[in-house]
C-alpha positions in Angstrom: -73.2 99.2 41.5 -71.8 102.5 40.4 -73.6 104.0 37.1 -71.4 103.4 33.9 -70.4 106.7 32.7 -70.0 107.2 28.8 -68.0 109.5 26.7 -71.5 111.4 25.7 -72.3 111.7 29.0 -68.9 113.0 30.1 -68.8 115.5 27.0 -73.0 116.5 27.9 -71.5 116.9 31.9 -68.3 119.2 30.7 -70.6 121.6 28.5 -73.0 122.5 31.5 -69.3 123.2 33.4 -68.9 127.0 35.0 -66.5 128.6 36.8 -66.7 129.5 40.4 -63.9 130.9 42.4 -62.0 129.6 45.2 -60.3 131.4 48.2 -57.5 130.3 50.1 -57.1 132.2 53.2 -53.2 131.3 54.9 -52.4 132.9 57.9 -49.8 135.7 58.3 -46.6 136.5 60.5 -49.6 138.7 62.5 -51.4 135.8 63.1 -51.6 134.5 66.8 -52.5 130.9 67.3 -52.8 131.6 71.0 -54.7 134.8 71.0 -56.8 135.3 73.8 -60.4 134.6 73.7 -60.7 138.4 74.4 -58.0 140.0 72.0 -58.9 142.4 69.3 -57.4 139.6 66.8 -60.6 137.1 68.0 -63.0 139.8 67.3 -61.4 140.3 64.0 -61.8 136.3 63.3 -65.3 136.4 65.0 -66.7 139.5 62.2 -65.0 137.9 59.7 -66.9 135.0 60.4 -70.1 136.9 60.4 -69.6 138.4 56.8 -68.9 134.8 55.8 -72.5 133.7 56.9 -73.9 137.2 55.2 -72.2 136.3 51.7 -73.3 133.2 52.4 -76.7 134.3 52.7 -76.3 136.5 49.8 -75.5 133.6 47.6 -72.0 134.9 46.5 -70.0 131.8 48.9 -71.5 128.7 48.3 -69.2 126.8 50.7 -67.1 128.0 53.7 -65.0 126.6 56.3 -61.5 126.8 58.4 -59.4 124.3 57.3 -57.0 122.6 60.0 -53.6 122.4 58.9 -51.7 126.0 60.2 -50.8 128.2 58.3 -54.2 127.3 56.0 -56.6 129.0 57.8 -59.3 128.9 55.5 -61.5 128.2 52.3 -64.3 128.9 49.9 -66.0 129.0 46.9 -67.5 132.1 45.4 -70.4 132.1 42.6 -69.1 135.6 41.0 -66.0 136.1 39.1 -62.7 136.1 40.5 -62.6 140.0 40.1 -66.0 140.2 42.4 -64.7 137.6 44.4 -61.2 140.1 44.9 -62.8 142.9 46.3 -64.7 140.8 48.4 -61.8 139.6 49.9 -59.9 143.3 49.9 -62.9 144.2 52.4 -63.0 141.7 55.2 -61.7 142.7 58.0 -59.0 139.8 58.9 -57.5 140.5 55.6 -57.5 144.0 56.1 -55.9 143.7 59.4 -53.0 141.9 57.5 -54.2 137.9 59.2 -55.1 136.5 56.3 -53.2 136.3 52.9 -56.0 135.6 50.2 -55.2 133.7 47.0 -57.9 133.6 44.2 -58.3 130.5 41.9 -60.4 130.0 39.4 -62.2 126.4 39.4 -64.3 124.8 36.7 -67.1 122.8 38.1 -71.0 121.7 37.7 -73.8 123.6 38.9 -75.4 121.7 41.4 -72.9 119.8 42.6 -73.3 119.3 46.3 -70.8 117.7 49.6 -72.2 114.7 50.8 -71.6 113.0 54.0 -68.0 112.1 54.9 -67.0 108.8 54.5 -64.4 108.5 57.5 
């Protein structure tokens, strides 16, 4: 049975809110969806892949992925502010070799919050 959720919880929940910041890579005109596995654009996608798992690591990303749907290419959530979060962005390499086009969005949400398993 799901847990009843009061108005003094709700308004004890939304003070302990924070912002985090969200990336939303799309892919550019540049982008090749049939780049060979040995084209400079791979290698690009490859290190920019790397640096994910390094900010990951660093604990500025909390969560990271590709997302499916062309010309989304991918998504994120950053712990800093969305000016840390934008010169972050202005120095990976797929964005600098004009693949990705980053927006920044601040999000309010709780710390601690976690994915669970999918349901599908």
């Amino acid at each position: 049975m799901p847990t009843q959720i009061t108005d003094e919880h709700m308004r004890e929940m939304l003070g302990k809110s924070r912002v985090f910041t969200v990336v939303l890579l799309t892919m550019t005109d540049k982008y090749d969806l049939n780049a060979a596995p040995e084209s400079e654009q791979r290698k690009t996608i490859w290190n920019h892949g790397r640096r994910n798992f390094e900010l990951r690591a660093s604990g500025k990303m909390s969560l990271v992925g590709p997302l499916m749907k062309p010309p989304f290419a991918g998504m994120a959530v950053f712990t800093v502010s969305p000016e840390e979060t934008r010169e972050i962005m202005d120095g990976d390499p797929a964005v600098q070799a004009g693949l990705f086009h980053v927006e920044i969005i601040p999000w309010r949400s709780f710390p601690g919050d976690a994915l669970t398993e999918p349901q599908f």
